[in-house]
C-alpha positions, 0 to 999 in steps of 0.5 A, a space after each residue: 481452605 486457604 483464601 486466594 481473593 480470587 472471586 469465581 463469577 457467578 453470572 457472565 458478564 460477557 457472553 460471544 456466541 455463533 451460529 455457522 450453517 455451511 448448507 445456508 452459507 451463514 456464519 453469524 455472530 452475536 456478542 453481548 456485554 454488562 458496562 459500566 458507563 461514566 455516569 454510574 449507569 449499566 448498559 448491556 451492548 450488544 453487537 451482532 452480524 456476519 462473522 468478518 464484519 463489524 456488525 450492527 451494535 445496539 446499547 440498552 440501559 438498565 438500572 443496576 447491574 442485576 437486571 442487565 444480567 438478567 436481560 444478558 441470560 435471557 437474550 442467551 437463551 433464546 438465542 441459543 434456542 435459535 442454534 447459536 452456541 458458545 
């Protein structure tokens, strides 16, 4: 197999998901990313809200890249147990 130095990601880094209930008249989103910050410090941000508004943003600090992965996949999934999807 020829190599292309192409790396697929394993673990998402960035994750956007929503939630649209029209009988409710909601439309929610939620979006979550892994930064780096200037310091050699990783954050997961994520910004939730009404879908057509800014939303409220919310940054956690994490030790390495790993663990805010890992809060990243465990927020994801309870949200998707909440009915947002992809």
């Amino acid at each position: 197999m020829p190599e292309s130095g192409i790396q697929l990601e394993v673990f998402p880094t960035c994750l956007h998901l929503r939630r649209i209930d029209c009988a409710r008249n909601m439309r929610r989103f939620y979006r979550m990313a892994v930064q780096r910050d200037l310091f050699g410090g990783v954050s997961l941000v994520r910004t939730w809200g009404r879908i057509g508004t800014r939303g409220r943003q919310l940054i956690e600090l994490h030790e390495d890249e790993g663990r805010a992965i890992t809060a990243l996949m465990k927020l994801a999934e309870e949200k998707r147990r909440r009915g947002y999807e992809p």
